[in-house]
Every structure is written in C-alpha cells, then in structure tokens.
LUMGU-202851 format. One line per field, with one value per residue: x, y, z of N, C-alpha, C in turn. Coordinates in steps of 0.001 Angstrom, whole numbers, m for minus. Atoms other than C-alpha are relative to their C-alpha. Layout:
% LUMGU-202851
n_X: c(X, ...)
n_Y: c(Y, ...)
n_Z: c(Z, ...)
ca_X: c(X, ...)
ca_Y: c(Y, ...)
ca_Z: c(Z, ...)
c_X: c(X, ...)
c_Y: c(Y, ...)
c_Z: c(Z, ...)
END
This chain:
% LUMGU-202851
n_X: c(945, 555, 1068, 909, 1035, 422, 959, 1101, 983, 1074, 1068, 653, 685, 1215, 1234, 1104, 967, 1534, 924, 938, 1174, 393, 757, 1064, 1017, 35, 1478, 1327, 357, m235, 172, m78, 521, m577, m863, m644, m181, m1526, m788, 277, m969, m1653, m220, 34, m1120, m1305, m1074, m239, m385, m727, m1342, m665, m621, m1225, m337, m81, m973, m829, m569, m31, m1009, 329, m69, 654, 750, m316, 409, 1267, 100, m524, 475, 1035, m344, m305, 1140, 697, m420, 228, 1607, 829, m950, 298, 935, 259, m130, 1241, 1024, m223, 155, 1812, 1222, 1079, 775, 1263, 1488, 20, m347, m550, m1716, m44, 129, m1666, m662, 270, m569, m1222, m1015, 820, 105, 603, m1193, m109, 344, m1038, m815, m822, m224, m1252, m1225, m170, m473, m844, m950, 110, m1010, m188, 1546, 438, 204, 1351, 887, 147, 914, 1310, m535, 486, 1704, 844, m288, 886, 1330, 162, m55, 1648, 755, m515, m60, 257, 954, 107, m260, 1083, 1479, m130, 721, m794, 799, m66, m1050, 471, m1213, 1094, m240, m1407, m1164, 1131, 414, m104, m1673, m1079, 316, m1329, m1364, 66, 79, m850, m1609, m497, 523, m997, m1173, m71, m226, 1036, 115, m908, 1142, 1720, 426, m526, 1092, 419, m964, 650, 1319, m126, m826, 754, 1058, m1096, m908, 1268, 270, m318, 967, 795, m99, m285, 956, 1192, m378, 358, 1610, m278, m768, 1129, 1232, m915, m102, m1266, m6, m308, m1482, m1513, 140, m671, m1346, 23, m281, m1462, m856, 289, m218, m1354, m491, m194, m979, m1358, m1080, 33, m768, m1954, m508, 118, m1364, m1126, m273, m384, m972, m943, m49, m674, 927, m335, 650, 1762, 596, m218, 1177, 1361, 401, 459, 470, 1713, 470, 36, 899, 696, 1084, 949, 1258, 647, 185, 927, 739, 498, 1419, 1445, 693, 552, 224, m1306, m1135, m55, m586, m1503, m972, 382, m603, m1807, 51, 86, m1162, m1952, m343, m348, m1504, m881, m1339, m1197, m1267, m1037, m1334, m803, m338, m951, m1450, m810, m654)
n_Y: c(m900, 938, 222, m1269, m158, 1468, m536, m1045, 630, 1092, m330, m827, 1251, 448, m1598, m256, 748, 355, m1184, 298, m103, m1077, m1024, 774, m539, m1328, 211, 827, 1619, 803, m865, 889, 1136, 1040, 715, 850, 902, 259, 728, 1670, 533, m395, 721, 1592, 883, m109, 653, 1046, 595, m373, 451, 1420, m257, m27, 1336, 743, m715, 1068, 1560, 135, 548, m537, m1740, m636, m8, m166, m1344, m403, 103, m1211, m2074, m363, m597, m1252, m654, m222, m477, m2200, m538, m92, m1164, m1868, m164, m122, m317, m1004, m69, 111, m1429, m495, 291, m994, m578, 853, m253, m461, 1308, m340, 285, 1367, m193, m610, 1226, 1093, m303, m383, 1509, 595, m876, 732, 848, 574, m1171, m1252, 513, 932, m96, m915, 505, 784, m479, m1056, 1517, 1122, 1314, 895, 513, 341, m932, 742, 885, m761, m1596, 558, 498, m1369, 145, 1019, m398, m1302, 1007, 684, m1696, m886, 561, 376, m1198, m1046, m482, m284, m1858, m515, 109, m675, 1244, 1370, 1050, 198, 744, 1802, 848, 853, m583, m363, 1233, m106, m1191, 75, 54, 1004, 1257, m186, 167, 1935, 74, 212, 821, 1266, m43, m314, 628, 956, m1625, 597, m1162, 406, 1234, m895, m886, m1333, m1163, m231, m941, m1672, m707, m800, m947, m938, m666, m687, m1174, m756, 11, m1315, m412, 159, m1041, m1341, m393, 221, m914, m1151, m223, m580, m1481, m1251, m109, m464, m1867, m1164, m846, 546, 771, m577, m848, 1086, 463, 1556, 930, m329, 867, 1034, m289, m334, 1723, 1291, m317, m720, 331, 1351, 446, m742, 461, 1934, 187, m241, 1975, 1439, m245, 354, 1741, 328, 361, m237, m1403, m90, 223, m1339, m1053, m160, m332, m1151, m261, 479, m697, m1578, m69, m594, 667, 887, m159, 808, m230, m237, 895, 124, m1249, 409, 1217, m553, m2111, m600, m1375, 464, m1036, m352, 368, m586, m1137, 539, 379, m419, m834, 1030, 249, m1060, m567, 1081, 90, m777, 443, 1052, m144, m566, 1199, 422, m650, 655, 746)
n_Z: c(665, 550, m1196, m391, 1410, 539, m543, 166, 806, m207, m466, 887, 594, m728, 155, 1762, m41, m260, 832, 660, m1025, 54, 1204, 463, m1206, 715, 1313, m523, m84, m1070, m1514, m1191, m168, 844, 227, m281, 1116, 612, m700, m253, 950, m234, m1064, 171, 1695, 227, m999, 10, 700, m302, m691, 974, 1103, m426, m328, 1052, 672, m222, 91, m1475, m947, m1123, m229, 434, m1203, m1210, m159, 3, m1394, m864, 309, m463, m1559, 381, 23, m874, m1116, 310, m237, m715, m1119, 211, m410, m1292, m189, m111, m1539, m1148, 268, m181, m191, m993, 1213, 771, 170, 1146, 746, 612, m587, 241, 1757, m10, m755, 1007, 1471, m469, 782, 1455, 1143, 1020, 326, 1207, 1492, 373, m353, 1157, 767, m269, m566, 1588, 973, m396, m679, 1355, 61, m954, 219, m1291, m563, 57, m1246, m1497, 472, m469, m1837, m937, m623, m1050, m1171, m302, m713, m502, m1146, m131, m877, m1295, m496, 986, m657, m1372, m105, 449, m751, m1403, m1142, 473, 87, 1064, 171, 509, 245, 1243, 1144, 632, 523, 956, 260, 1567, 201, m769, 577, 1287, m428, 129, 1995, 1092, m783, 166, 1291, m436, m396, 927, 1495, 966, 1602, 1072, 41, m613, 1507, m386, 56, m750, m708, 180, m742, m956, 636, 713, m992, m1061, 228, 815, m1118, m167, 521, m844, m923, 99, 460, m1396, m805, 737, m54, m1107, 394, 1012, m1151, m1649, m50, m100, m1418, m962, m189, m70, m1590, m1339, 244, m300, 1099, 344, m1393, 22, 691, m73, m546, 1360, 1178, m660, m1201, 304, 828, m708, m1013, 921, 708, m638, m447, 897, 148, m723, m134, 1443, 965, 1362, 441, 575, m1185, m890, 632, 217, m1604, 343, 867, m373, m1298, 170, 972, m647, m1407, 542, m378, m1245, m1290, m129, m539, m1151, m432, 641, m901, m1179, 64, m772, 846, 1314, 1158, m383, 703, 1162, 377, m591, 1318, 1318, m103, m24, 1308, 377, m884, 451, 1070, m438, m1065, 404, 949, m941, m1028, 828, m47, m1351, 703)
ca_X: c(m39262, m40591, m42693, m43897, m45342, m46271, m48591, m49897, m50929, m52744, m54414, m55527, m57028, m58937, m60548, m61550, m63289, m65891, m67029, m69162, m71076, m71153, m72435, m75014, m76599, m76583, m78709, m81076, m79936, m78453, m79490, m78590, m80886, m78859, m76035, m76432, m77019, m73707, m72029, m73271, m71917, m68293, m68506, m69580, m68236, m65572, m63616, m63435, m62511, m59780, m57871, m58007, m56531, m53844, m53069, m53114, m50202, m48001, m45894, m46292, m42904, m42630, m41056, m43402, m46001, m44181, m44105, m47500, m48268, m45968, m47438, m50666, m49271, m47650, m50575, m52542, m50518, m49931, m53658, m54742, m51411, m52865, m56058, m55639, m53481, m56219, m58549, m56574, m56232, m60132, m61530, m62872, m64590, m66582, m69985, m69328, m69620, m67966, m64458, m65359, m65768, m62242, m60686, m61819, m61431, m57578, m56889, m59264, m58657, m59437, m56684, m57896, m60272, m57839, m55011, m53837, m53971, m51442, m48851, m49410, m48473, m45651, m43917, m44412, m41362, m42519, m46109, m46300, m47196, m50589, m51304, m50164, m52724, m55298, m53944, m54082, m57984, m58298, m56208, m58539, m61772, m60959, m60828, m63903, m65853, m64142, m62679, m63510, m67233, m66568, m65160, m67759, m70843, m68727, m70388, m68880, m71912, m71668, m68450, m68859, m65304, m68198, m68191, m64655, m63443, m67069, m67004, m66318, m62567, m61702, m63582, m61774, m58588, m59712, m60533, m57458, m54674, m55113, m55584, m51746, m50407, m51392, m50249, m53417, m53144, m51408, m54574, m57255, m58540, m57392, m60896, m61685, m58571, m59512, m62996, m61733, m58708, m61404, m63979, m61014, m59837, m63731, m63158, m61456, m63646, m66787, m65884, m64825, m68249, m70355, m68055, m69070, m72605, m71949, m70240, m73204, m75885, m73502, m73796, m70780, m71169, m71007, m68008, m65747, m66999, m66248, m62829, m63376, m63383, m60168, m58465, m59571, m58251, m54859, m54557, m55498, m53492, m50303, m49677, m50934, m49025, m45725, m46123, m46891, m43706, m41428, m42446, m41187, m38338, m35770, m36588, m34741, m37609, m37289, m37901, m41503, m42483, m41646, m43336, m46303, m46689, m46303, m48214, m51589, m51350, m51632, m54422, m58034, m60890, m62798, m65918, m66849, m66634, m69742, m71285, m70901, m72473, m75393, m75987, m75729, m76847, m73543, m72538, m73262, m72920, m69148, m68193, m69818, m67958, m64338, m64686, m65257, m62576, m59648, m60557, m60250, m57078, m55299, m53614, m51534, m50515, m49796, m47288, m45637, m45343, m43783, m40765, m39898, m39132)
ca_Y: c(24462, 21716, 20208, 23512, 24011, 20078, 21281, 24526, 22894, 20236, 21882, 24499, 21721, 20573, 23781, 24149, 21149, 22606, 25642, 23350, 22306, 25780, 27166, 24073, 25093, 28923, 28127, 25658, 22509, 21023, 21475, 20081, 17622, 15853, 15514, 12743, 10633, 11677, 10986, 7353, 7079, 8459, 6632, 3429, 2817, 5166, 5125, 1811, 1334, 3900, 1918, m1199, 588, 1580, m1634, m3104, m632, m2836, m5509, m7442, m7541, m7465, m4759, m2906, m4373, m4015, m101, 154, m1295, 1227, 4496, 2974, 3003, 5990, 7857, 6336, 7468, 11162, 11729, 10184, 12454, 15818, 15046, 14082, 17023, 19290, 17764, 18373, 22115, 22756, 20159, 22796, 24385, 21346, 22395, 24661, 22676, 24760, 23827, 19853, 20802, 22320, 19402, 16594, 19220, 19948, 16260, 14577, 15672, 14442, 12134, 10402, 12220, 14945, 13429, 10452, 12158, 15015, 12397, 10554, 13508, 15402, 11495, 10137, 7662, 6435, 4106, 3284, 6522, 5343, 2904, 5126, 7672, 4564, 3217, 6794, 6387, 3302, 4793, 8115, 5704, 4182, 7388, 8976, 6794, 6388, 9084, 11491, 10771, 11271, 14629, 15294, 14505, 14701, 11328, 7661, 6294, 6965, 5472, 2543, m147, m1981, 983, 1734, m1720, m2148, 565, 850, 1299, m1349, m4000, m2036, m2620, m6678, m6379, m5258, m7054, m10310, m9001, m7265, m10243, m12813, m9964, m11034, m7843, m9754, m12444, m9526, m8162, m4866, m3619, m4634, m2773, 512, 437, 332, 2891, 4970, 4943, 5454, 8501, 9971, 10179, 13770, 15446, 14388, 15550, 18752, 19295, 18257, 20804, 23661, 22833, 23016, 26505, 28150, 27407, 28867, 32973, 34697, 36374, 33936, 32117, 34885, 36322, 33333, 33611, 29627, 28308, 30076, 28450, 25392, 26111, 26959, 23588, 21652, 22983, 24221, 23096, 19554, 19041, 20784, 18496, 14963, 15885, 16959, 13540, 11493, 13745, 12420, 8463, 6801, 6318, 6764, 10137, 8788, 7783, 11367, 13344, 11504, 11871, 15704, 15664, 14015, 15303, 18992, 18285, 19872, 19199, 16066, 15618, 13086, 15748, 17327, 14012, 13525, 16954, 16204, 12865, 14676, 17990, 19565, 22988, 21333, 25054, 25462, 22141, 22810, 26031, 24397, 22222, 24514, 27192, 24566, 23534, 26940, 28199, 24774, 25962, 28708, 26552, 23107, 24326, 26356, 23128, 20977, 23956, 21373, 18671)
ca_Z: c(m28438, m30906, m27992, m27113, m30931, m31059, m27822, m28507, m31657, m30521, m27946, m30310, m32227, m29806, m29017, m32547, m32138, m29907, m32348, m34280, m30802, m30260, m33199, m33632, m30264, m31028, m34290, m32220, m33780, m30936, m27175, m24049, m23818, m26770, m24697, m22729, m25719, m26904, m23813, m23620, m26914, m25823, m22849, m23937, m27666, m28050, m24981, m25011, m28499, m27817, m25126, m26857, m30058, m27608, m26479, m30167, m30913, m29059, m29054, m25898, m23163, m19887, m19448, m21378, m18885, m15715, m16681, m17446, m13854, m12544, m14085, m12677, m9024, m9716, m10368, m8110, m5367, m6843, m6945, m3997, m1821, m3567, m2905, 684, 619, m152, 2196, 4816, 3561, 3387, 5280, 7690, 4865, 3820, 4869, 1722, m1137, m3140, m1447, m2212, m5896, m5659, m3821, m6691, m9637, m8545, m9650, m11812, m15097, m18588, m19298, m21817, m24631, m24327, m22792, m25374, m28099, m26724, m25309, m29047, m30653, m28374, m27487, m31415, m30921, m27734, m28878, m25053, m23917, m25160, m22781, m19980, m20946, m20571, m17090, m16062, m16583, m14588, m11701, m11854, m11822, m9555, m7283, m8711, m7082, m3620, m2563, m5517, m4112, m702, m1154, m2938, m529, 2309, 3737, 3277, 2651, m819, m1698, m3792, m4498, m6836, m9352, m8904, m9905, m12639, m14740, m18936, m18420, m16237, m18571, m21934, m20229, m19698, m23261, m24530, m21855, m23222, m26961, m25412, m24142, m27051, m29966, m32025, m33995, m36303, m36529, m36378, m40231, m41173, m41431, m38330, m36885, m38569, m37313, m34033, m35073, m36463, m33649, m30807, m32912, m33016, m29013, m28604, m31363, m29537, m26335, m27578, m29373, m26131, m24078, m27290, m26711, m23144, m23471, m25621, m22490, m19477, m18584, m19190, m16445, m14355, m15822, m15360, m11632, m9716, m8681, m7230, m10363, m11337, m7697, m9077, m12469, m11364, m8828, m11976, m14505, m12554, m9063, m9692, m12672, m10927, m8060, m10165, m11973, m9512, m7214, m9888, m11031, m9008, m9457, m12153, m14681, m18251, m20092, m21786, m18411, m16504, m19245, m19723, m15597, m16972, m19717, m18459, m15019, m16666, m18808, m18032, m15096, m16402, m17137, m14460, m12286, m13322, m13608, m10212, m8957, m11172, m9313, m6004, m6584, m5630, m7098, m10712, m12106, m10294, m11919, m15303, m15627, m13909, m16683, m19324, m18189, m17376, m21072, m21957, m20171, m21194, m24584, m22308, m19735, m21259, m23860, m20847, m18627, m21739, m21882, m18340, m20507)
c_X: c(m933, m1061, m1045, m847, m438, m1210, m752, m1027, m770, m1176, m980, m1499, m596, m717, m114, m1194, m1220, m839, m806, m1006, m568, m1146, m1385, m1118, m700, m1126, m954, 153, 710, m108, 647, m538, 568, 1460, 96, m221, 1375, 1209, 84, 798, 1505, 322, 212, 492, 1236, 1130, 596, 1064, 1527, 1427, 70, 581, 1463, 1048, 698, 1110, 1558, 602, 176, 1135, m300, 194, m754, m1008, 65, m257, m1565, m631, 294, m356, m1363, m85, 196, m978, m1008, 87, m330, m1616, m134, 1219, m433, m1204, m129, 735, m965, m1456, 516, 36, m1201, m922, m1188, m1049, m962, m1101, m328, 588, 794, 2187, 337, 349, 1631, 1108, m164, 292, 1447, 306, m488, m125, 146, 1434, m295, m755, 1267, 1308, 1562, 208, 1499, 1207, m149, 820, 1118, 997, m214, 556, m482, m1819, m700, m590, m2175, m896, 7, m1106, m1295, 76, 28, m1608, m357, 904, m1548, m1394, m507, 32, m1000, m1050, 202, 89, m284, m1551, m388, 318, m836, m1386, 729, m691, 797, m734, 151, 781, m212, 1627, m1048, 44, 1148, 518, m1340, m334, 637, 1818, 434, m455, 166, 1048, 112, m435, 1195, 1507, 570, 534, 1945, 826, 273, 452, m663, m363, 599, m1401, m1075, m50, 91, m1345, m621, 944, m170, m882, 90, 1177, m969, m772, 854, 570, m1291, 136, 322, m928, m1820, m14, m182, m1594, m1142, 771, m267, m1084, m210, m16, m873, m1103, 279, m463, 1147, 582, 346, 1569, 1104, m471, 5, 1316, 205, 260, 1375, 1807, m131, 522, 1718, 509, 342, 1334, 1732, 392, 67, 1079, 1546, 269, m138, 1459, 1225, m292, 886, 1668, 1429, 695, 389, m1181, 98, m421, m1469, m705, m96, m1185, m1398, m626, m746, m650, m1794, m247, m433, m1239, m1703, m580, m523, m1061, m1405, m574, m1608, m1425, m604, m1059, m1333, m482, m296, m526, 832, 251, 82, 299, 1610, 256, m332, 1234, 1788, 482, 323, 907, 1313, 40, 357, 1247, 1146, 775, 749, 603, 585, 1061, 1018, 494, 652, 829, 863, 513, 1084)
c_Y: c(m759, m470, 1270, 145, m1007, 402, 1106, m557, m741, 451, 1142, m651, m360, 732, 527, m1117, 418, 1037, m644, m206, 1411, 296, m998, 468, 1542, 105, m1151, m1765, m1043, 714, m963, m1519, m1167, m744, m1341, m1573, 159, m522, m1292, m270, m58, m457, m1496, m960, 757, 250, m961, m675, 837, m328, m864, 180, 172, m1190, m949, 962, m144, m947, m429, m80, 419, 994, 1140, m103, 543, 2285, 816, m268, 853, 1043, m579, 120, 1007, 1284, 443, 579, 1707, 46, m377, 931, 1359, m348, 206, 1364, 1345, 25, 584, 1805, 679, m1168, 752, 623, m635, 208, 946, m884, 514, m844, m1657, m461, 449, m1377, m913, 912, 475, m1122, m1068, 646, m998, m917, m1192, 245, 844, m210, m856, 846, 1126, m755, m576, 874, 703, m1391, m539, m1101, m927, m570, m581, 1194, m290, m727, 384, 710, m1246, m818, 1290, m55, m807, 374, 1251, m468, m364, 966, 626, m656, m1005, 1396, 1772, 258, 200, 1903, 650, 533, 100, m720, m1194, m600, m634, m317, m1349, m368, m1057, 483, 703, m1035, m356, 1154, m90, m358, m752, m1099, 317, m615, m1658, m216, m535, m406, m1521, 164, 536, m941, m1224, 733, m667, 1034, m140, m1093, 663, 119, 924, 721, 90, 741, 1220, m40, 369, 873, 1379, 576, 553, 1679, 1535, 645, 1695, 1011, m378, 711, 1269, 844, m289, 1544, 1503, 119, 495, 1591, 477, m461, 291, 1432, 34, 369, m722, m869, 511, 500, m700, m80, m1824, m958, 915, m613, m1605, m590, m393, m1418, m703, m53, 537, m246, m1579, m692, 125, m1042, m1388, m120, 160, m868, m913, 468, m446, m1277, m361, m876, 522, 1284, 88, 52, 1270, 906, m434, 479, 1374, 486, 122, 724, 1445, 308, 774, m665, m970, 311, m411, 738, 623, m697, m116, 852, m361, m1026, 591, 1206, 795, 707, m498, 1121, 318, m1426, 39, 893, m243, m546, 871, 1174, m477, m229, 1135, 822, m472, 310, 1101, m1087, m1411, 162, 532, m1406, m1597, 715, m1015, m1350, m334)
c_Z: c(m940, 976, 345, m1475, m261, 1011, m116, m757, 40, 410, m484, m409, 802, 248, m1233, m19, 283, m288, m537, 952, 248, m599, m409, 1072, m6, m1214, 263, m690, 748, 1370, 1112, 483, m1072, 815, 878, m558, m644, 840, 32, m966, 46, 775, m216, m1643, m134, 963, 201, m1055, m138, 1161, m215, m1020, 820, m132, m1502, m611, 135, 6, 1371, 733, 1519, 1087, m563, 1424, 1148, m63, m187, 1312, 1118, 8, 768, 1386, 240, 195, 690, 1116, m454, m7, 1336, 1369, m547, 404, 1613, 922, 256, 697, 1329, m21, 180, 942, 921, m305, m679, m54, m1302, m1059, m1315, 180, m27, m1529, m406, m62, m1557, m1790, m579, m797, m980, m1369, m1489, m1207, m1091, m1687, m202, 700, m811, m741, m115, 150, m1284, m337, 915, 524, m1560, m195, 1325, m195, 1943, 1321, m441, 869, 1415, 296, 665, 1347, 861, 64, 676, 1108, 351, 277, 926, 1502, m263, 990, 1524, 540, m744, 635, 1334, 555, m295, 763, 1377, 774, m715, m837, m1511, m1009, m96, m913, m1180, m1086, m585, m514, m1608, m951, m1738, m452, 604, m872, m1719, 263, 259, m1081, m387, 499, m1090, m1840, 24, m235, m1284, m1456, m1311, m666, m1193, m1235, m694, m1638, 66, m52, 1667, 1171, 78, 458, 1226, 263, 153, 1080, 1201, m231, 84, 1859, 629, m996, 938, 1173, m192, m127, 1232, 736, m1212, 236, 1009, 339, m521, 1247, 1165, m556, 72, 1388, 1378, m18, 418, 1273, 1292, 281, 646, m1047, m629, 574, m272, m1363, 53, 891, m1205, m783, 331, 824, m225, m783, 733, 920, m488, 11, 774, 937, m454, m609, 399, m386, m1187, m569, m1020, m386, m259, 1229, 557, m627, m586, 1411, m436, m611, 800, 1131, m581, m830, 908, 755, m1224, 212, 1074, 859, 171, 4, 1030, 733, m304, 522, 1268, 310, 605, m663, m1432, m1119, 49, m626, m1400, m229, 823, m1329, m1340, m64, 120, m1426, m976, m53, m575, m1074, 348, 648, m291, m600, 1077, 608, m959, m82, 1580, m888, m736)
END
C-alpha cells in the first residue's frame, strides 16, 4: 500500500506540473509556437544532463553493469515482441493510419521525463533503478527510428540505423559510461555536480508544462469522441505493462529489476510519437491527443499496477 501512495503521489505531481502551461496559454502568454524551443531545450540539455546524473549516482561494479546491459536487452526484446505482436494484429488495417499510430503508441512510452523520477521515488533504496530508466531510453530510440518509423509510414524506406544509434541519448550514455566506470564523481566539484543535479531534475517539470500548453490548444471534443485513442490508451498503460511484467516474472532477476520492467513499461505514450507524425504527416492530431490522455489516465492506472509488486 506504501508504493501505491508513493505512486499516486508522484504522478499527481506531475500532473500539477502542467497547470502552469495550461493556464500560461489560456492567458496568451505562451503559445504553441514556443514549444519547440522548449523541446530542444529538454531534448538537448536536460535529458542529457539527467542520465549522466544517473550514472554519477553510482559506484561502478560489474555486476551493476552486467544488469544494466540486461534491462537493456530485456526491453529491447519486450518492445520489439509487442510491437511485432501488434503488427501482426492490424497489419491488414495499415492503409489506415490510424491503426499505425496505435501499433507505436502501445509501446513507446515516456520512460524517462516521467519515468525516472517514479522508479527514484517508489525504489528509494535501490539508486540503480536510475540507470535502468536511462537504458530503457536507449533501447526505445533505438526502435523509434527503425521499426517505430516503419509502422509508422508503413514503407522501409524511411528507417534509418544512423539515427537510431546518433541521437542525444546514445551520446549522454557515452558521456556518462566512462564518467561510471572511472567513479570521477569523487574528482568532479560539487557545484559542478549540482548544476547537472539541478538541470536533470528541471526535466519532468518541463515536459509536464509543454504537455499543459499542449492540452489548452486541443478540442475537447475531440479528445473524448475518439474511442482509438482510448484502445491505444489501454495497450499502453495496461496490457503492455501486464505483459513486460509477466515475461520477466518467472526469470530469476532481482526485485528492483522486475519492478522497474513494471514501473517504466506502464508509464504514458511518449512524446516522440507525435514527433514522428509531425515529420510524416500521420494522424498528428490522434498522437497529440494519445499523448495527452495516456498522461491523463496515468495517475489511475499506475498506482493500480504497483499493488503487483
């Protein structure tokens, strides 16, 4: 029951976050067009400085390592067996692009803005649940742009192994291996620890407030009369997670390990996904509004899916 009130609460907290985007957009001083100056910023300074803080929270072994290797196999597999499970479910359906948007928002989900900070706070004794959270983003990466954009467009062509292996989180993560393996957080200055402390912790607030701004320029009307984005909702947040966790259930892997599987896998649609749309012009209002209802939904059904723990 503790877990269950360590999650509600969080995820509360995070959806408080994105009343101030809200309410800034609502009274005209922030619009849309601001956000993809804020993304760059969340993308490119504080993501970054967020999985190298991980990393620096460690003491290097190799068993520490070897399990961080493992959650990223792990992972990679569980995503890319639901996904291919759900191709194989709709691929008949592809010429509707609605049912591609489904497929990729079932399993990509925001595992690390809103991800870490949940397995921080509902795992407190275990500091390695941290770096799972950021090896879960370079598995999921590394799938957005393979088979995440194939589902998507529903052609090969556009499947690029250049921007799945090149991309902010795979050259954080060669940041903060060596910074891991040499334990030069001992070396570092404490100011320059907090700054990146500070900017890593700015990474879930941000989000939140892009997805409030978000949320005040959608119709109503439309968020709630799609039942597609509800089917897409319920994959994410409920079968996905059920079937991560009950994969792994069996295999003798440690408790932190099982429930971060459960934790992250359950978390909401990412935002990539509406990235992507927006590059290909694909249903950009169905993942917009996947997005902004999985983030919505999320403080019923995570606390439910920690009572498995």
């Amino acid at each position: 029951m503790d877990s269950f009130i360590i999650a509600l609460s969080n995820v509360i907290l995070s959806l408080l976050y994105a009343i101030p985007g809200f309410i800034l957009c609502k009274v005209k001083k922030a619009t849309a067009e601001h956000l993809s100056t804020m993304s760059a910023v969340l993308i490119y300074v504080l993501s970054p400085c967020m999985i190298v803080n991980s990393f620096l929270q460690l003491e290097f072994s190799w068993v520490g390592f070897g399990k961080m290797a493992l959650f990223f196999g792990v992972t990679l597999v569980l995503q890319i067996a639901f996904m291919l499970i759900l191709y194989l479910i709709f691929r008949k359906k592809y010429a509707d692009s609605k049912f591609r948007i489904l497929t990729i928002g079932s399993v990509l989900g925001n595992v690390g803005f809103f991800g870490l900070p949940l397995v921080k706070a509902i795992l407190p004794n275990n500091p390695e649940v941290m770096c799972y959270s950021s090896v879960y983003v370079l598995s999921m990466n590394f799938l957005v742009f393979t088979m995440g954009i194939f589902c998507l467009t529903n052609d090969k062509k556009f499947m690029s192994f250049k921007s799945a292996i090149l991309n902010p989180s795979t050259f954080s993560i060669l940041v903060a291996l060596p910074l891991y393996f040499f334990g030069v957080k001992q070396y570092l200055p404490d100011l320059l620890l907090n700054g990146v402390s500070l900017l890593g912790s700015m990474t879930t607030p941000l989000c939140m407030i892009i997805l409030g701004i978000r949320l005040a320029t959608v119709s109503f009307k439309k968020l709630f009369t799609r039942p597609i984005i509800y089917i897409t909702c319920a994959f994410k947040l409920l079968v996905f997670p059920l079937f991560c966790y009950f994969a792994v259930y069996f295999i003798p892997l440690d408790f932190a390990f099982k429930a971060s599987i459960l934790i992250l896998s359950s978390v909401p649609c990412a935002s990539i996904i509406l990235n992507l749309a927006e590059m290909h012009h694909s249903e950009t209002e169905l993942a917009a509004n996947s997005v902004l209802v999985s983030t919505l939904i999320c403080f019923m059904t995570i606390p439910v899916l920690v009572l498995l723990l």
